[in-house]
VEXDREN-2710 file (C-alpha; in Angstrom, 1 decimal):
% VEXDREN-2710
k/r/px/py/pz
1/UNK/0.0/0.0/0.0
2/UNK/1.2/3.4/-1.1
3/UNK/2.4/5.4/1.9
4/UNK/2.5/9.3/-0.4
5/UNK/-0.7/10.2/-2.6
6/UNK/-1.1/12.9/-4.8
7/UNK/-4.5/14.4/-5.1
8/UNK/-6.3/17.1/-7.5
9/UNK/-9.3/18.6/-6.5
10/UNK/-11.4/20.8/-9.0
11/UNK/-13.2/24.3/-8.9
12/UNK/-15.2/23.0/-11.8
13/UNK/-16.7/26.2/-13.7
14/UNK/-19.7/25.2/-15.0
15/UNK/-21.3/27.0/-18.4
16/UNK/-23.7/26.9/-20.6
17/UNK/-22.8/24.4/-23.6
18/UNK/-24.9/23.1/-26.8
19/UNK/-23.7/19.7/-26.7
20/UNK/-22.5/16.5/-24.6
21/UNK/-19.5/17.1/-26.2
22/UNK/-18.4/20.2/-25.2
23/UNK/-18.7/18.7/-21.2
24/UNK/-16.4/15.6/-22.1
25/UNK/-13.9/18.0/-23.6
26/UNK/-14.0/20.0/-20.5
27/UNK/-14.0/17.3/-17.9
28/UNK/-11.3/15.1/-20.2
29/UNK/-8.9/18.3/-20.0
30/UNK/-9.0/18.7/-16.5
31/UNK/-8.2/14.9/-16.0
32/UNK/-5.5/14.9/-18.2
33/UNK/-4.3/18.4/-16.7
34/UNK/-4.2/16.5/-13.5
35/UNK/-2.9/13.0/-14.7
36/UNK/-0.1/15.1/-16.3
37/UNK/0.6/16.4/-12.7
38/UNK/0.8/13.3/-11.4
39/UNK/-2.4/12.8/-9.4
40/UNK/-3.6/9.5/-8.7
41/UNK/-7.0/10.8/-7.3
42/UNK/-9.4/13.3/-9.0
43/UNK/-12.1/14.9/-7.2
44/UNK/-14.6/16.4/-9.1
45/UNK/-17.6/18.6/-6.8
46/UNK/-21.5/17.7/-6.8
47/UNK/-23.5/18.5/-9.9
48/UNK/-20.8/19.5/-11.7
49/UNK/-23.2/17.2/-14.3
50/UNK/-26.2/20.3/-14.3
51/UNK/-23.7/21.9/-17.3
52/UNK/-25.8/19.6/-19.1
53/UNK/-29.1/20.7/-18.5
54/UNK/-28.5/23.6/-21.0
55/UNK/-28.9/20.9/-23.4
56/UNK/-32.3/21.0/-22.6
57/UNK/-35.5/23.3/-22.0
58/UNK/-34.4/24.9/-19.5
59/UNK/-37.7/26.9/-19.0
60/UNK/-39.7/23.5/-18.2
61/UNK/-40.1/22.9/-14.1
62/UNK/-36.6/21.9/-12.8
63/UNK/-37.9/18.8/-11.3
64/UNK/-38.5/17.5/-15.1
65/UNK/-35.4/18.7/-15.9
66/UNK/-33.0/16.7/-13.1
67/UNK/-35.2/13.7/-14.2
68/UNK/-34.1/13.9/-17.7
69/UNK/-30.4/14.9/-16.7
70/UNK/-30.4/11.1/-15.2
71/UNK/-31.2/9.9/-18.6
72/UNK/-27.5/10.5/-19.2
73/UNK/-26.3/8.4/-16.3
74/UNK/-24.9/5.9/-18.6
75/UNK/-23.5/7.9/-21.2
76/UNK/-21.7/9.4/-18.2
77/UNK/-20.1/6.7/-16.4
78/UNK/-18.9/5.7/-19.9
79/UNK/-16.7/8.5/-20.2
80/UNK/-15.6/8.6/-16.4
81/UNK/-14.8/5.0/-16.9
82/UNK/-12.7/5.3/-19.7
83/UNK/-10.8/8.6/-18.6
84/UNK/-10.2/6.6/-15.0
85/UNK/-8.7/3.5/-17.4
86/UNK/-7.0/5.6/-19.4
87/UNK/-5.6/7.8/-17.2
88/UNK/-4.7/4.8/-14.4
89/UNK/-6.0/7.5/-11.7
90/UNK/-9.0/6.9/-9.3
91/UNK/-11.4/9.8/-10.1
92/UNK/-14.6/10.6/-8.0
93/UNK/-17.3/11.8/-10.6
94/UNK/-19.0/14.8/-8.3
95/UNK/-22.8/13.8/-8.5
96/UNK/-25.4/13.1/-10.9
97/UNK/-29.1/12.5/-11.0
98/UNK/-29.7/8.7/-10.5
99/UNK/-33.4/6.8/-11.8
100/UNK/-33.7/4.2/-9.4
101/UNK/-36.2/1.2/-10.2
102/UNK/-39.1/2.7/-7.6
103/UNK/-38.8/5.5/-9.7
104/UNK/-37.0/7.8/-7.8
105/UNK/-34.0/9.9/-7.8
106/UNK/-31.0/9.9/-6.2
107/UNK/-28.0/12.2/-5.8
108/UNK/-25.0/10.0/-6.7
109/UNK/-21.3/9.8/-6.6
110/UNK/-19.6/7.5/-8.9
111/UNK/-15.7/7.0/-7.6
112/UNK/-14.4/5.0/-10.6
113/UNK/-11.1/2.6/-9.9
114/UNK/-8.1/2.7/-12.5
115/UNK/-9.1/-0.6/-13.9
116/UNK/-12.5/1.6/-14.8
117/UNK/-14.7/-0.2/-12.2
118/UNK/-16.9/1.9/-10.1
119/UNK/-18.8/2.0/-6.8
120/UNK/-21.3/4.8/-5.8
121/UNK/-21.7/6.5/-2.4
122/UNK/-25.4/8.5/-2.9
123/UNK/-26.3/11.3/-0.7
124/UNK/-27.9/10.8/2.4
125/UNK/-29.2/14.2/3.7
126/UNK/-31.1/16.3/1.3
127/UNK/-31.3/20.4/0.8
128/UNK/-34.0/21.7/1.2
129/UNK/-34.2/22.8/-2.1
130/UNK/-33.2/18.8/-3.6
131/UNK/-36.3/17.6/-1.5
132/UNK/-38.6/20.4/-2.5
133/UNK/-37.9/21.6/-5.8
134/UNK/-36.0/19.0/-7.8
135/UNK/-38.0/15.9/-5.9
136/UNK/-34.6/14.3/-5.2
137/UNK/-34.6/11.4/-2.5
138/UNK/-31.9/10.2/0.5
139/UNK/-29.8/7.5/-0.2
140/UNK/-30.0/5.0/2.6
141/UNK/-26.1/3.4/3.7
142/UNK/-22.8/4.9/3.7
143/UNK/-20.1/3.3/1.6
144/UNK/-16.0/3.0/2.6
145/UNK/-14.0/2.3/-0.4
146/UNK/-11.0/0.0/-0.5
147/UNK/-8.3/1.0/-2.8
148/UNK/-4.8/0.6/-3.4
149/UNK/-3.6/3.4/-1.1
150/UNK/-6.0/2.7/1.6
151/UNK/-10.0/3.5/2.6
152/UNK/-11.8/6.7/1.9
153/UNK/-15.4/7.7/2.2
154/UNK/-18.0/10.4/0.1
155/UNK/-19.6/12.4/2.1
156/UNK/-21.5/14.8/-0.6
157/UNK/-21.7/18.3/0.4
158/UNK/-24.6/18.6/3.4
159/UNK/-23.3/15.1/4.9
160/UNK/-20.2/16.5/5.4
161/UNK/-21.8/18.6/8.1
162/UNK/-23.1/15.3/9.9
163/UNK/-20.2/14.3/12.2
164/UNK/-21.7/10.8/12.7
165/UNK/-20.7/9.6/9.0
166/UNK/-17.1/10.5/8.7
167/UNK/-16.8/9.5/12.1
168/UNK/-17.9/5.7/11.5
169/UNK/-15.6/5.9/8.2
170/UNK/-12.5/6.9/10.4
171/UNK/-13.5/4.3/12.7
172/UNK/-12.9/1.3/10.3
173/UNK/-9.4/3.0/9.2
174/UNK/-10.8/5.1/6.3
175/UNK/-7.9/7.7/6.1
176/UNK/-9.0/9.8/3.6
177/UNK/-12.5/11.6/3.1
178/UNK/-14.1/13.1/0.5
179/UNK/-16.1/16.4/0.3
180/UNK/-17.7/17.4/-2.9
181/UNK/-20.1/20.2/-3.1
182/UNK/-22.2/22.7/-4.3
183/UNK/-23.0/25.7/-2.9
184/UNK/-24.6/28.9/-4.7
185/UNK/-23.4/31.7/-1.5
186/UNK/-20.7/32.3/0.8
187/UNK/-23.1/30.9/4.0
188/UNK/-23.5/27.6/2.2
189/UNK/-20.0/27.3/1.1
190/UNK/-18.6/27.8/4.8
191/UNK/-21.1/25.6/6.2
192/UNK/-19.7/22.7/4.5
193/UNK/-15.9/24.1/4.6
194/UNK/-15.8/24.4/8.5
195/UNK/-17.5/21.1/9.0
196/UNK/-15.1/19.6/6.4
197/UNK/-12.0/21.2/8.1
198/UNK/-14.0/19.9/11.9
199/UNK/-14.2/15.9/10.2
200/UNK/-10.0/16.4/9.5
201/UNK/-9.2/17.2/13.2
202/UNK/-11.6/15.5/14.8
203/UNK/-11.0/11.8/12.8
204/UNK/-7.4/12.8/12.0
205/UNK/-8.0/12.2/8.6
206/UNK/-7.7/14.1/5.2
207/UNK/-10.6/15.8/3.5
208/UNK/-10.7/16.5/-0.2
209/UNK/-13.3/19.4/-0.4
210/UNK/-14.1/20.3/-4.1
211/UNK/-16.6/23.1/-5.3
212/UNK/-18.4/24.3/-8.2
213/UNK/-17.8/27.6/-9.9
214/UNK/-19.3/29.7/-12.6
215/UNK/-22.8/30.0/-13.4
216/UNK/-26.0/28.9/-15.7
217/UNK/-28.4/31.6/-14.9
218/UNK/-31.0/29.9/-16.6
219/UNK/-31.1/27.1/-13.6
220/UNK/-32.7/27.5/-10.8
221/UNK/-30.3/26.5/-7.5
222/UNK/-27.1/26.6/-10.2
223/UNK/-28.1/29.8/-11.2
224/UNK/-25.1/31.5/-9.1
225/UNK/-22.1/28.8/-7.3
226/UNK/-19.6/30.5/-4.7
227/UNK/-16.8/27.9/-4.1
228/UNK/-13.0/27.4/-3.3
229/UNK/-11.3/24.3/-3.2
230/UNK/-9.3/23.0/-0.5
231/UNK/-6.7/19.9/0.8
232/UNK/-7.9/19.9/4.6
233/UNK/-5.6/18.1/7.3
234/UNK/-5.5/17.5/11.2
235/UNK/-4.2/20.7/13.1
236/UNK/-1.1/18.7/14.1
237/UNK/2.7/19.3/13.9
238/UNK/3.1/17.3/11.3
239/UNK/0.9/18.4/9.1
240/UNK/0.3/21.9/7.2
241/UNK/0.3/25.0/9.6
242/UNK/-3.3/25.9/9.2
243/UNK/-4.8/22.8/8.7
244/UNK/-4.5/23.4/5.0
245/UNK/-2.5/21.7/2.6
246/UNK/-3.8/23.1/-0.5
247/UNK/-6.6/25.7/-1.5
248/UNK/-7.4/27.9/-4.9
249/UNK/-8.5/31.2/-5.1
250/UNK/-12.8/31.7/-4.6
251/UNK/-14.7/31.4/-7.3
252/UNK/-12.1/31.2/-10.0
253/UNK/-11.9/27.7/-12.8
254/UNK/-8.3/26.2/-11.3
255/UNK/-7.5/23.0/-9.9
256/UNK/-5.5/22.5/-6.2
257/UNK/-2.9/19.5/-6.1
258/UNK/-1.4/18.7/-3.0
259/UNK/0.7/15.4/-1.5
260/UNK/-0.8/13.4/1.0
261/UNK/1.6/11.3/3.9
262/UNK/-0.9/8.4/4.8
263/UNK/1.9/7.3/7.0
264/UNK/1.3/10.4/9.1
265/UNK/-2.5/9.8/9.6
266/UNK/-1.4/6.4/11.0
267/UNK/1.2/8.3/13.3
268/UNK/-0.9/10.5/14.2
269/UNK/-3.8/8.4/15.7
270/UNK/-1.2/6.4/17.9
271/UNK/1.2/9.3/19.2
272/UNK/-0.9/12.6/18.0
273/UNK/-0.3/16.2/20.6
274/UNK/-3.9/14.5/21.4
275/UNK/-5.9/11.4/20.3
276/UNK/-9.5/13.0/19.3
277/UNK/-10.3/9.6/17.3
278/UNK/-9.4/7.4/19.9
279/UNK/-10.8/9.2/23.0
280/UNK/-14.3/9.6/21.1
281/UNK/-15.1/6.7/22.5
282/UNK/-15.2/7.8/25.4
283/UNK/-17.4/10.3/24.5
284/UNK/-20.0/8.3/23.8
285/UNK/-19.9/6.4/27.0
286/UNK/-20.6/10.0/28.7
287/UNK/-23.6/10.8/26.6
288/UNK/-25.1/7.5/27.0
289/UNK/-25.6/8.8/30.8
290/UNK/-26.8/11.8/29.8
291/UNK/-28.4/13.6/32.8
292/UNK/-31.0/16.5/32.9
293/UNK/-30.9/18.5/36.0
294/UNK/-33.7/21.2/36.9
295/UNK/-31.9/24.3/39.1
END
């Protein structure tokens, strides 16, 4: 198992386009870009795939619209497979719409393997404005991956800000977790950037955040993106100053690439300044004897 990974995660800028083309050229750049760099994981940000909806009518209700975008599931996980084969990287395909047999939707992440197999992690806490407006439903398990340098888990942009799920990941020696979002203002963005930074220290794990930038006026709830992504780490001596190994520059189309020490994460867990993993088991022994008191 590899003990150094290179990463890339994506400010995807998302525009309007007039066909499927113009998205595979866009996404197959930036995974080359990144492949030439050297990164063996690619981290694209949730509904980075609602480019394609200007495709369509966009003036139809959006709820029609998402359904339709799922109609391209296959074509997609064609062309992330083959870029991932290609390319021998892992790459995590952001989210897109997924028809289920019942009929519904789901959010899903693909994370497709260098041999061009795939699992999916789909999103288990809905928006507001995915349960109300685009009829989207919560996916109901949380996946850890195995790979070649280790575990990781998806948590897709408003799970990131449920402690529980990283928390079980970490637990079963996922080292690395990944944050991919979308966010249309600076209060959405920062909610899922300080709870992505609060999994890294807490699990003393990594946490690959990666956002969506540009726009597609035409969309509602894509109509405006605010995002910045970012190579989080435990606030330890070993690791970056801040907390931050890598992070772009806000709302700009760039990728970050940093070096992740898996070694360290191990380290860190056993002989860390503290041992926040470790001791939140104890934790949970105090709030199991939870006590109310009336003054």
């Amino acid at each position: 198992m590899a003990d150094m990974l290179r990463v890339a995660s994506l400010q995807y800028f998302i525009r309007p386009i007039q066909r499927f083309e113009q998205f595979e050229e866009q996404t197959s750049a930036l995974i080359e870009t990144a492949a030439d760099y050297k990164s063996r994981l690619i981290v694209f940000p949730e509904y980075f795939t609602t480019q394609l909806l200007t495709l369509g009518d966009v003036r139809r209700p959006i709820s029609d619209q998402i359904r339709d975008l799922s109609q391209k599931e296959s074509q997609f996980i064609s062309m992330m497979s083959g870029l991932a084969k290609k390319h021998r990287a892992y790459i995590a395909g952001g989210s897109i719409p997924s028809l289920q047999e019942d009929e519904s939707i789901r959010n899903r992440c693909f994370l497709f393997a260098p041999s061009g197999e795939f699992g999916v992690q789909d999103k288990l806490h809905m928006t507001r404005f995915e349960c109300e407006e685009w009829n989207v439903s919560a996916g109901s398990h949380l996946s850890v991956f195995e790979t070649d340098f280790g575990k990781l888990a998806i948590t897709i942009c408003y799970d990131v800000e449920f402690p529980e799920l990283a928390r079980v990941a970490a637990r079963i020696g996922a080292n690395v977790l990944l944050a991919p979002s979308c966010t249309d203002d600076r209060q959405g963005f920062l909610r899922v950037r300080y709870c992505a930074h609060a999994r890294a220290i807490e699990n003393q794990m990594y946490v690959i955040h990666s956002s969506t930038v540009g726009s597609l006026p035409m969309v509602p709830a894509v109509s405006l993106n605010y995002g910045l992504a970012s190579i989080l780490t435990p606030s330890d001596f070993p690791f970056a100053r801040d907390g931050i190994l890598a992070e772009g520059v806000v709302n700009q189309e760039m990728m970050v690439v940093g070096d992740l020490d898996l070694k360290k994460i191990d380290e860190s867990r056993k002989y860390g300044t503290v041992l926040p993993l470790r001791d939140s088991q104890r934790s949970e022994t105090v709030a199991d004897k939870l006590e109310v008191m009336k003054l």
